[in-house]
C-alpha positions, -999 to 999 in steps of 0.1 A, spaced: 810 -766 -95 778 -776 -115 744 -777 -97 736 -814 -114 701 -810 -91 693 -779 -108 698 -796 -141 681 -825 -136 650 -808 -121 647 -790 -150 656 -818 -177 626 -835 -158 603 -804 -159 610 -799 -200 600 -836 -199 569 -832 -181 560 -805 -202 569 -822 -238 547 -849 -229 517 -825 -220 520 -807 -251 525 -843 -276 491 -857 -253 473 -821 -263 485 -828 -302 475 -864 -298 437 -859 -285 431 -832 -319 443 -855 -348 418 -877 -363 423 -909 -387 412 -891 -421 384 -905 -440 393 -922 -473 382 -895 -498 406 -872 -482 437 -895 -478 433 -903 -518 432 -866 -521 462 -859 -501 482 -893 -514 476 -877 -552 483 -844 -542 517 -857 -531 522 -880 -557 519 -850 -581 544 -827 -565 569 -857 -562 563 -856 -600 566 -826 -608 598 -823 -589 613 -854 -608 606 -841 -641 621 -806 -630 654 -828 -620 658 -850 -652 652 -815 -671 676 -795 -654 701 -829 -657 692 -826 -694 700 -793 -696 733 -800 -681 745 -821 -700 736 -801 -737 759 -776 -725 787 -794 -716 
């Protein structure tokens, strides 16, 4: 037989305790000022780019040696 008290005890302790650790996460981040989010919405923007032109290349590649 399954001790379904046991379980749900503990599903509602893992609860308790995700939602301690999210609040902790939560109080720490910070909106960022606009000087950094351009820096980090170019960073990205540059990797997404570099990894498209790394696709088409390798696509290109592909195909010459079909």
């Amino acid at each position: 037989m399954v001790d379904v008290g046991g379980f749900v005890a503990n599903a509602g302790q893992m609860l308790t305790s995700f939602i301690e650790q999210s609040q902790r996460v939560i109080s720490i981040t910070y909106k960022p000022k606009e000087m950094e989010f351009r820096q980090m919405a170019f960073t990205t923007a540059i990797g997404m780019l570099l990894l498209g032109v790394i696709g088409f290349v390798i696509t290109l590649v592909s195909f010459v040696y079909r």
